[in-house]
N, C-alpha and C positions, 0 to 999 in steps of 0.2 A: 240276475246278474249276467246270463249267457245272455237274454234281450239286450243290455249295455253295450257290453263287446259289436253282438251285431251291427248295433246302429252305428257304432263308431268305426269299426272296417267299413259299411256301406258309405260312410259321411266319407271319411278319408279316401276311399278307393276312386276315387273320377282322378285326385289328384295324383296320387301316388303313381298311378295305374298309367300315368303321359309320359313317365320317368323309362318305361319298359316298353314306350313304342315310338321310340326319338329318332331311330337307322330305319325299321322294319327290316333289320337282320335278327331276326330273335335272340341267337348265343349272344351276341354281342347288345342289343336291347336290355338281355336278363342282369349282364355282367354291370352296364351303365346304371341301369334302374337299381340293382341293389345295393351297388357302390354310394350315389345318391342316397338312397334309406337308411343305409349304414350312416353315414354323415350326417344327416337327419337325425339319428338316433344318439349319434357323440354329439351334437349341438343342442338338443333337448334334454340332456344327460348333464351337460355344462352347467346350462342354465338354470336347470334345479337345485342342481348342489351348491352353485354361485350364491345362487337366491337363501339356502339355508344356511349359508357361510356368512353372509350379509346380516342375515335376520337376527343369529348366535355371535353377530361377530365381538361384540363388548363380552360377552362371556367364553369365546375362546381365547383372548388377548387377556382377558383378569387370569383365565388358568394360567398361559402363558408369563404373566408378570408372577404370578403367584409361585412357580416354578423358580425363576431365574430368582427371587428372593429368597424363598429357600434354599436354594445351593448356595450362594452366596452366605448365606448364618451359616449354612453347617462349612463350609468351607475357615468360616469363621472359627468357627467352636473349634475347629480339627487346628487348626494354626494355633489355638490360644492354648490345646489339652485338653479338652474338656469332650472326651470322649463320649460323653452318656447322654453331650446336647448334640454332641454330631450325627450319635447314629439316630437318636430322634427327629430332629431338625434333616436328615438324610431319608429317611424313609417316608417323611410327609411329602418330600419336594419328588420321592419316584412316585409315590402313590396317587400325587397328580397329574404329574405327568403321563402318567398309565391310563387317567380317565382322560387323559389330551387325549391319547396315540389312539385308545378304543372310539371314541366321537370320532377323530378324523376320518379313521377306517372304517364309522357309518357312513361319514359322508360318502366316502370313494365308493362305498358299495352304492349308496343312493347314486348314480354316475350311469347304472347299469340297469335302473330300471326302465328305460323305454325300449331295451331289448325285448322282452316278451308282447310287447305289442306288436314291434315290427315283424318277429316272428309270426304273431297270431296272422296278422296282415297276409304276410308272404301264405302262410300257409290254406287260406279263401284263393290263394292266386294259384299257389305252386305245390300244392300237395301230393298230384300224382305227375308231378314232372321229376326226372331221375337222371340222373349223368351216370354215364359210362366210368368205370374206375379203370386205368391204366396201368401200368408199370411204373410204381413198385409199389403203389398198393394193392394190386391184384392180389401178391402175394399173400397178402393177410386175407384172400377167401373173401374178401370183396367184391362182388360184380357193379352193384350201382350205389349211389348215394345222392340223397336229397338234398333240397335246398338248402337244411341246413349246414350242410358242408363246406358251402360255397361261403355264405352268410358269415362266418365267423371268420376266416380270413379276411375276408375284407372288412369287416369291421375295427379288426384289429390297424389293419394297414391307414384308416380314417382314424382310429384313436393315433396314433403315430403322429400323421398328417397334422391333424386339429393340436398336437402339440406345437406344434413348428408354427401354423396359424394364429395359435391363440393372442401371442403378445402383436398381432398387428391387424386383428379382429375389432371394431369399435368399440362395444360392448364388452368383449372378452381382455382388450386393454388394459382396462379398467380392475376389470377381474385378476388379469393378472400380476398387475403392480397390488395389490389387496392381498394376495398370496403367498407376493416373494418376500415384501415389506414386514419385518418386525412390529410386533405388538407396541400398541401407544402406551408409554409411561402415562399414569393413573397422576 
């Protein structure tokens, strides 16, 4: 498995590696190059989870109908009295909805797996590189910290970004009216 990883940092590294010498000011090289990766990583991130949202998508929208009809009966039951079909008919329509909200929040976690690549990546490049810690986190007995320090604000700040992107992205378009859009009546 360690021979995979390798080949695949070696494969990737010519590419990634142009991203980190675009100035030849290095600070500002490292800050460009990882901002790009990070991006790279919310756009490969996207596209996975799209693609599985795509593939389930007839069986996330049946949950989704299957939910909005259940509350609708119990909503029923509860208006007509009939207590014993409402909380029935109420507990099917959470208890699907609970297997919606857990799948979705696989999805969002599937979002975050090209993270550990990009890290493995950075860290063939940037393993014994170390920033200085300033004011105010010195305080906390910090002196230096690594790449991945740097790495996860900006990634954060490209997830931000690529929200704001997404609905004017060609692909991602697409993706995102699939998203906002309500399930298709059956």
């Amino acid at each position: 498995m360690l021979s995979f990883f390798n080949g695949f940092y070696e494969a990737v590294d010519p590419f990634l590696i142009w991203f980190y010498r675009i100035t030849g000011v290095p600070i500002i090289d490292y800050f460009i190059g990882t901002f790009i990766l990070s991006f790279l990583t919310v756009v490969i991130g996207e596209v996975c989870v799209s693609l599985a949202v795509k593939f389930n998508r007839s069986h996330i929208d049946g949950m989704k109908v299957e939910v909005t009809r259940k509350e609708k009966l119990s909503i029923s039951a509860y208006e007509s009295g009939d207590q014993q079909s409402y909380q029935a008919l109420n507990k099917e329509a959470t208890d699907t909805w609970g297997k919606h909200f857990f799948m979705m929040a696989a999805y969002s976690c599937g979002i975050l797996c090209p993270i550990p690549f990009a890290l493995g990546w950075m860290q063939t490049r940037f393993q014994d590189v170390e920033f200085t810690v300033g004011f105010p986190l010195s305080l906390l007995g910090m002196e230096t910290v690594g790449f991945q320090f740097s790495f996860f604000p900006i990634y954060i700040a490209c997830r931000i970004l690529f929200k704001y992107l997404r609905p004017w992205l060609p692909y991602f378009r697409g993706v995102h009216k699939m998203l906002t859009a309500g399930p298709e009546a059956p």
